[in-house]
N, C-alpha and C positions, 0 to 999 in steps of 0.2 A: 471398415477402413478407419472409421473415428475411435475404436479402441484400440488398434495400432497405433495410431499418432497420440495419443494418451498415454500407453505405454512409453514410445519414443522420448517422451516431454519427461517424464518422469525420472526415465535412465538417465536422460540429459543432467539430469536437475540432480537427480545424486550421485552422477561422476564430476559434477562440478561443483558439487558438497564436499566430496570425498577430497577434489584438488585442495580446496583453499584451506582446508583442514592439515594435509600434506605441509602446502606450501608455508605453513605458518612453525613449526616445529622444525623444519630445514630450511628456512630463511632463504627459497628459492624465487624467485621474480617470479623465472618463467614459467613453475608449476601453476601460480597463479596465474601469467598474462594465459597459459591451456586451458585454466578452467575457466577462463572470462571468455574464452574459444566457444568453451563448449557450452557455457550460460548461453552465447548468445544464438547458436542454433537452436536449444531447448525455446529459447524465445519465440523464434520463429516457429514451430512447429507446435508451439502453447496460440500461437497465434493463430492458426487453422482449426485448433477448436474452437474459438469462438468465430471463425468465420464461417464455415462448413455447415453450421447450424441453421444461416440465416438462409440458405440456397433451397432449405426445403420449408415451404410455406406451413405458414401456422406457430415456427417457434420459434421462440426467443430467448436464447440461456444464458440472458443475464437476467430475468426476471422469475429469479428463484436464489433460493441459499448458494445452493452450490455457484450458479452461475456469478454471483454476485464475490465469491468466494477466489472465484477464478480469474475474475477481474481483477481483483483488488492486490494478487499475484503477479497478474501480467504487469500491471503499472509498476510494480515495484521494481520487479524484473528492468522493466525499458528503461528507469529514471537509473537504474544504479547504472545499466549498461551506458547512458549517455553522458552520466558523471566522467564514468572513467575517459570521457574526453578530454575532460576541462580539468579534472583534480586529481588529485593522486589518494585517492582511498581506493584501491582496488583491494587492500587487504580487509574493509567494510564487508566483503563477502563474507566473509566467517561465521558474520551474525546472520547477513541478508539470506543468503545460497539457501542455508536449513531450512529459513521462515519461508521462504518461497516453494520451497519442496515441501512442505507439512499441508500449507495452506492450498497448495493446489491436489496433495493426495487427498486432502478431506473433501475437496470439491469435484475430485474424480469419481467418484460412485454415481453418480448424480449426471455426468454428461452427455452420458450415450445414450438416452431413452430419448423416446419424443414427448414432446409439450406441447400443449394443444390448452392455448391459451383464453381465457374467457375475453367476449370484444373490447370491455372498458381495461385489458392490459394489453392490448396490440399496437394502440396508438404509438407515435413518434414521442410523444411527451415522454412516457414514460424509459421508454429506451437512453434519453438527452438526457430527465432525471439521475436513474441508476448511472449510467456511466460517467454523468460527471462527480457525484456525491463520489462513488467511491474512490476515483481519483482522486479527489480531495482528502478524501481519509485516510488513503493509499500514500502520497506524498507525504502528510503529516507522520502515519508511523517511519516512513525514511526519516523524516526529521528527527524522531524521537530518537531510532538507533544510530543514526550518523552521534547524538548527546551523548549517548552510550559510551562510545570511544573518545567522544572530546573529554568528557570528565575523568576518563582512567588517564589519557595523554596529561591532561592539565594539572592532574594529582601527581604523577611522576615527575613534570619540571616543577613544580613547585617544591617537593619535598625531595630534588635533587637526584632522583635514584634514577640514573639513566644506563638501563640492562635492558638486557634483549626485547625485553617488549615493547618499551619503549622506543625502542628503535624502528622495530615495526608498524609501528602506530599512523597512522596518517598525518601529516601538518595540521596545525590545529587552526591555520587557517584555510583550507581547503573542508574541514568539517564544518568550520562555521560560514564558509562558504553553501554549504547543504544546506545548513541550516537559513540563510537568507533566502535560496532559490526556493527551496521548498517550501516555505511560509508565503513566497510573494509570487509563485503559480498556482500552489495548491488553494487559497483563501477564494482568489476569484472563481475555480473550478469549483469550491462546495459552494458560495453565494448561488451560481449559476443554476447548482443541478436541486436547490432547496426551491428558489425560483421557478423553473420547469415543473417540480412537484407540484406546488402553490397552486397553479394554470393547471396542470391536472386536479386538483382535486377539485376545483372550480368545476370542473367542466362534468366530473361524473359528480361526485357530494355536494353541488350547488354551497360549498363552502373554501375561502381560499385556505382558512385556518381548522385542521382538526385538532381535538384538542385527546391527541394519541400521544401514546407512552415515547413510542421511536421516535414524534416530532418534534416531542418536546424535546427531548434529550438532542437530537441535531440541530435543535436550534440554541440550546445550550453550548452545543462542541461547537456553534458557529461563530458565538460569543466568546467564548475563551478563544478560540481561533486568532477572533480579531484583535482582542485584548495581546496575546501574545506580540502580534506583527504590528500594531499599533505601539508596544516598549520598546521593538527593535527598530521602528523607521521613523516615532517619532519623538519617542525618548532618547532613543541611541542604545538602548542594553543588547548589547552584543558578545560574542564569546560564552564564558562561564554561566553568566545570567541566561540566557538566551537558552544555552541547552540542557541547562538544569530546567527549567521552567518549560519547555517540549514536554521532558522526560516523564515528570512528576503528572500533567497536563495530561498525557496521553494512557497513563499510566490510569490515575483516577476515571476517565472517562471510559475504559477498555473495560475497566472490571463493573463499570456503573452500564455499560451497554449490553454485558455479560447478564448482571441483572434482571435488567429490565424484558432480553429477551427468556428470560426462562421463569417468569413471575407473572407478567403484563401480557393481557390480550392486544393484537395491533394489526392495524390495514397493513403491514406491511410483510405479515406474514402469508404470501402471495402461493408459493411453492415450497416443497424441501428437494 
């Protein structure tokens, strides 16, 4: 049954690839508001792979690559689908739809086996950990591609040339709207799940601080993090600044995380 609803998630995920790619080239709403139809079934049914796992004892698939992989999918999935309540970037799909379907095929090899986890990763810490961290990093890449589109929109009024893409484009206050929400839920959810960690490692490594490759680097991204949402709530840099600085920020740190995992040994390589 769980590689059926894998399959399911996936079709989902690129017939509503497939839409917003359509709908961008025939400047149709409603091929789009179909393929937000069909994102957000794939949602639901990306959402029973992570729950169906938990019903049989012993595993946990978010406490591995792929799970962690699938997570960090699903969030992105829920926040774009929630957008499309309050803002008008449904055409954000374009970027989003792909990235969501890449990152959950690469995490689909990996979901249907059982995991039979060692005791010091079954506790609840750990579970609170991974799911809020990746939220948090999961929200910050929406923030980085919501910049994506702000900066092509903001470069076209600027330099006057208002043609078809521009037209398409989101209000560039509704991306810089993303960009506030997502800095000012995402920041408390990675504090939280760094936190969580912390109390874990206390509890098995009798230390709250290891001094690991991954830890450091997330406590790095938790500093730029706050550096970022600290220019926009208490500086005021908003707009232009704001998602150029995501962009660049998430940019450096993706390929620096890229690094680290294929160089550095780390507690946190748990599973594949």
């Amino acid at each position: 049954m769980m590689t059926a609803i894998i399959h399911i998630t996936l079709a989902g995920y690129l017939a509503s690839t497939v839409g917003y790619w359509i709908a961008l080239p025939v400047k149709r709403i409603l091929v789009a508001k179909i393929s937000t139809w069909i994102l957000g079934c794939s949602f639901f049914f990306h959402s029973l792979t992570l729950i169906i796992p938990h019903l049989h004892g012993g595993q946990n698939p978010l406490i591995s690559i792929s799970g962690a992989l699938s997570l960090f999918s699903w969030i992105i999935s829920g926040a774009f689908i929630l957008f499309q309540t309050r803002t008008k970037t449904r055409i954000l799909g374009v970027i989003l739809s792909p990235l969501i379907l890449l990152v959950f095929f690469a995490a689909s090899y990996q979901l249907t086996g059982d995991r039979l986890l060692p005791p010091h990763l079954q506790g609840p810490l750990v579970t609170i950990h991974v799911i809020l961290s990746v939220a948090g990093e999961a929200l910050f890449a929406l923030v980085a591609l919501a910049g994506i589109l702000y900066l092509l929109q903001d470069h076209f009024i600027k330099k006057r040339r208002f043609h078809a893409m521009s037209r398409l484009l989101p209000p560039l206050e509704d991306l810089d709207r993303i960009n506030r929400f997502g800095l000012l839920i995402g920041f408390p959810l990675l504090t939280g799940g760094l936190l969580a960690g912390s109390v874990w490692a206390q509890s098995v490594f009798d230390h709250l601080w290891l001094w690991d490759p991954k830890l450091i680097w997330a406590f790095a991204f938790w500093l730029g993090y706050a550096f970022i949402l600290h220019q926009r709530m208490a500086i005021g840099w908003q707009g232009h600044r704001a998602a150029l600085l995501s962009l660049v920020f998430c940019l450096v740190f993706l390929f620096s995380l890229a690094a680290i995992i294929l160089i550095f040994p780390s507690h946190h390589m748990f599973s594949r």
